[in-house]
C-alpha positions in Angstrom: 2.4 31.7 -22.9 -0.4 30.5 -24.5 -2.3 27.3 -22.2 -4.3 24.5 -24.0 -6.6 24.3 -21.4 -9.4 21.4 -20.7 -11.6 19.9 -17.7 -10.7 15.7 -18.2 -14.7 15.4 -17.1 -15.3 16.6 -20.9 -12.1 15.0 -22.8 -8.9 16.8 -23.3 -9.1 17.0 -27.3 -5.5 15.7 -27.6 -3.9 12.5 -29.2 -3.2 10.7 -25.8 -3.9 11.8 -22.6 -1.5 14.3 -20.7 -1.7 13.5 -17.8 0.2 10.4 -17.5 2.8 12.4 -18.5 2.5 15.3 -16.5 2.8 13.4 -13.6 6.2 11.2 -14.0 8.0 9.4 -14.6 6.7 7.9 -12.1 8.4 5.0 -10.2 7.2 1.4 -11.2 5.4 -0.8 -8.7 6.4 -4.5 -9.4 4.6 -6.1 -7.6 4.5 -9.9 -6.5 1.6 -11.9 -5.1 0.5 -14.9 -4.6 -2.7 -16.1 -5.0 -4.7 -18.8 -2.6 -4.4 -21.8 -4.7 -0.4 -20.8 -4.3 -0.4 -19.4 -7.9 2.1 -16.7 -8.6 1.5 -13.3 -9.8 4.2 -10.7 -11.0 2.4 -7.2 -12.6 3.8 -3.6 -13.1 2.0 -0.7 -11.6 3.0 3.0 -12.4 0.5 4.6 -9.9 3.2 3.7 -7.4 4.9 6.0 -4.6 5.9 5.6 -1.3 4.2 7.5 1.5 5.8 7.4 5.0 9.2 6.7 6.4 7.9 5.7 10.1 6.3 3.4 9.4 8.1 2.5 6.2 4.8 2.1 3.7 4.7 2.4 0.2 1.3 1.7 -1.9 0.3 1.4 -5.7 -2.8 2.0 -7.8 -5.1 -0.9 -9.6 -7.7 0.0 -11.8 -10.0 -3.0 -10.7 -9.5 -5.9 -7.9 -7.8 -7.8 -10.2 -4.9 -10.5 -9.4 -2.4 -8.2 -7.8 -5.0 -6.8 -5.5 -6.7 -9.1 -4.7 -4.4 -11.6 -4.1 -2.6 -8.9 -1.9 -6.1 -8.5 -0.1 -6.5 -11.8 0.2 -3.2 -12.9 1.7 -2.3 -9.4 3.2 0.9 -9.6 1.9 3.2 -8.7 -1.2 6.8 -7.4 -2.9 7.8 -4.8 -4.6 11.0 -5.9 -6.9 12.9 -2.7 -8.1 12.5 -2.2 -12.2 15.7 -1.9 -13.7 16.8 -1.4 -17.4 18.3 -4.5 -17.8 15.1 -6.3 -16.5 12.7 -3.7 -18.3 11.3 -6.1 -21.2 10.7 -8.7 -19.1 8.6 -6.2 -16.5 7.1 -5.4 -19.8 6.2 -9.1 -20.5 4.4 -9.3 -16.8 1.8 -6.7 -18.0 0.0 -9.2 -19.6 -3.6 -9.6 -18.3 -4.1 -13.3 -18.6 -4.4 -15.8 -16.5 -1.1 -17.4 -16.0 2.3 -17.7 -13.8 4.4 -14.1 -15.1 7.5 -15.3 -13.9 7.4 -19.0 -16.1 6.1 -16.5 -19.4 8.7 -13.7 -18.3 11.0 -15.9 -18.1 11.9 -14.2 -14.8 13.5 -16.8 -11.6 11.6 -16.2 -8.5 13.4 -16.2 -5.2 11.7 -16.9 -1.7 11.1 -13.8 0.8 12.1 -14.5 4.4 9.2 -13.4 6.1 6.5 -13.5 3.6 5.1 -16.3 1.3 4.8 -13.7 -1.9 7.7 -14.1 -4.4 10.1 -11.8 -5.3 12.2 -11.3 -8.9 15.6 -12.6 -8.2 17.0 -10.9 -10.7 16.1 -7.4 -9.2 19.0 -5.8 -7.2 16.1 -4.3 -4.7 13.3 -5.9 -3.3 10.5 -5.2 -0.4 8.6 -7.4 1.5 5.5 -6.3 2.6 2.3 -7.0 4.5 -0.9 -5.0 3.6 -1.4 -2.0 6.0 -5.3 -0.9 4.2 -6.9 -0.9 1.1 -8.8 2.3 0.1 -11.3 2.4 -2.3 -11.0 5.0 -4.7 -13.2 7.4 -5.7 -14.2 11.2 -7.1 -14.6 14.5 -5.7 -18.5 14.0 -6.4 -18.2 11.0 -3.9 -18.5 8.6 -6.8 -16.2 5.1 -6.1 -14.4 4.6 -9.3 -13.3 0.6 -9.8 -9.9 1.4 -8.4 -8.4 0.7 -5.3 -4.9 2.0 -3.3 -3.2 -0.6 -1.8 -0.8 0.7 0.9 1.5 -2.2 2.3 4.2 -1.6 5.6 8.1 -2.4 4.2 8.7 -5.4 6.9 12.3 -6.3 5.0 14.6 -5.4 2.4 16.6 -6.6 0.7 19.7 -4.8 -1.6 22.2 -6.1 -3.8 25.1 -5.0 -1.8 26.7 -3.7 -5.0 24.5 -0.6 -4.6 25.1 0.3 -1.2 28.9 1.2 -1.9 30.7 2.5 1.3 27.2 1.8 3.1 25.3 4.7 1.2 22.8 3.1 -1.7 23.3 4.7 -5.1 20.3 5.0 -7.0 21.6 5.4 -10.5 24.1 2.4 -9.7 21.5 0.0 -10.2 19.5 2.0 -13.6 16.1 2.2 -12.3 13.4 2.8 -15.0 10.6 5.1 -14.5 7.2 5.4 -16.6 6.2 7.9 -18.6 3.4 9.2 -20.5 2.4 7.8 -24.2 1.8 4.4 -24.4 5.3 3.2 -24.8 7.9 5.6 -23.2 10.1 4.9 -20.5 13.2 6.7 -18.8 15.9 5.2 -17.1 17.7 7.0 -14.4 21.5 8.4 -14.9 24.3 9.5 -12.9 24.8 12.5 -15.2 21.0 13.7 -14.3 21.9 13.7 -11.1 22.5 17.7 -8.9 22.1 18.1 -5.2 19.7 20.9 -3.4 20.7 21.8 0.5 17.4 22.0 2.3 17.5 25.6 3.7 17.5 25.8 8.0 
């Protein structure tokens, strides 16, 4: 096997950068805010995971304190709406970096959370609402902060289309979940024929 090898501190001499796309697909954070003048946010994020079961917490990845951060600082409080192929050009349309309401230019109805004031995407068959846990600043092994910031938020309700929770067990590829990848543009959606099952050994 022959490696193309590189340290990312000195470039990695390639078209577009690997790593993306090493690491993924990787699940989409969609995340909804609100800001303090009661302006709505919507954004995608695919430095997304989630990290514990007890407490339930699941956190994404902004390059700078921008809207979805901050607003989510600010309020302590956000969604996550579930990214599905269906809904995938309008998540698409709420990357946009300007200053405006994503649901109105998405075209996207918001529905009320229950316990929260953030919004969540009505159309999405899974949603979280969450209030912010911590906010970590992000930065290099040299000790360096880079611009970014985690944002890690506890799961305080949920809410599922009971469509995909058929004979009370949800189905993930029921609902076609879409996942980034690496390149600028690619995507994959999730499919029942993908699917094979492991038995964790004792």
């Amino acid at each position: 096997m022959t490696s193309h090898f590189y340290r990312p501190a000195e470039g990695h001499r390639l078209p577009h950068d690997p790593f993306n796309a090493i690491v993924g697909p990787r699940p989409i954070g969609w995340i909804g805010t609100l800001s303090p003048a009661g302006v709505r946010n919507l954004a995608p994020y695919s430095f997304f995971n989630a990290f514990s079961y007890k407490p339930p917490l699941i956190g994404f990845s902004s390059t700078t304190r921008k809207h979805t951060a901050l607003n989510a600082e600010l309020s302590g409080e956000f969604t996550w709406n579930l990214v599905t192929r269906p809904l995938a050009e309008q998540m698409n349309a709420t990357s946009t970096t300007a200053d405006l309401d994503e649901f109105v230019a998405s075209g996207l109805e918001a529905a009320d959370s229950v316990d929260i004031s953030a919004p969540r995407v009505a159309a999405s068959p899974v949603s979280f609402e969450c209030r912010v846990s911590d906010m970590i600043p992000l930065r290099g092994a040299d000790g360096h902060a880079s611009t970014g910031v985690l944002t890690i938020g506890e799961v305080i309700a949920v809410h599922i289309d009971e469509a995909m929770i058929p004979e009370g067990i949800y189905q993930t590829a029921l609902a076609q979940p879409v996942l980034r990848a690496g390149g600028p543009s690619a995507y994959f959606e999730i499919l029942a024929e993908g699917r094979f099952d492991l038995v964790r050994p004792r």
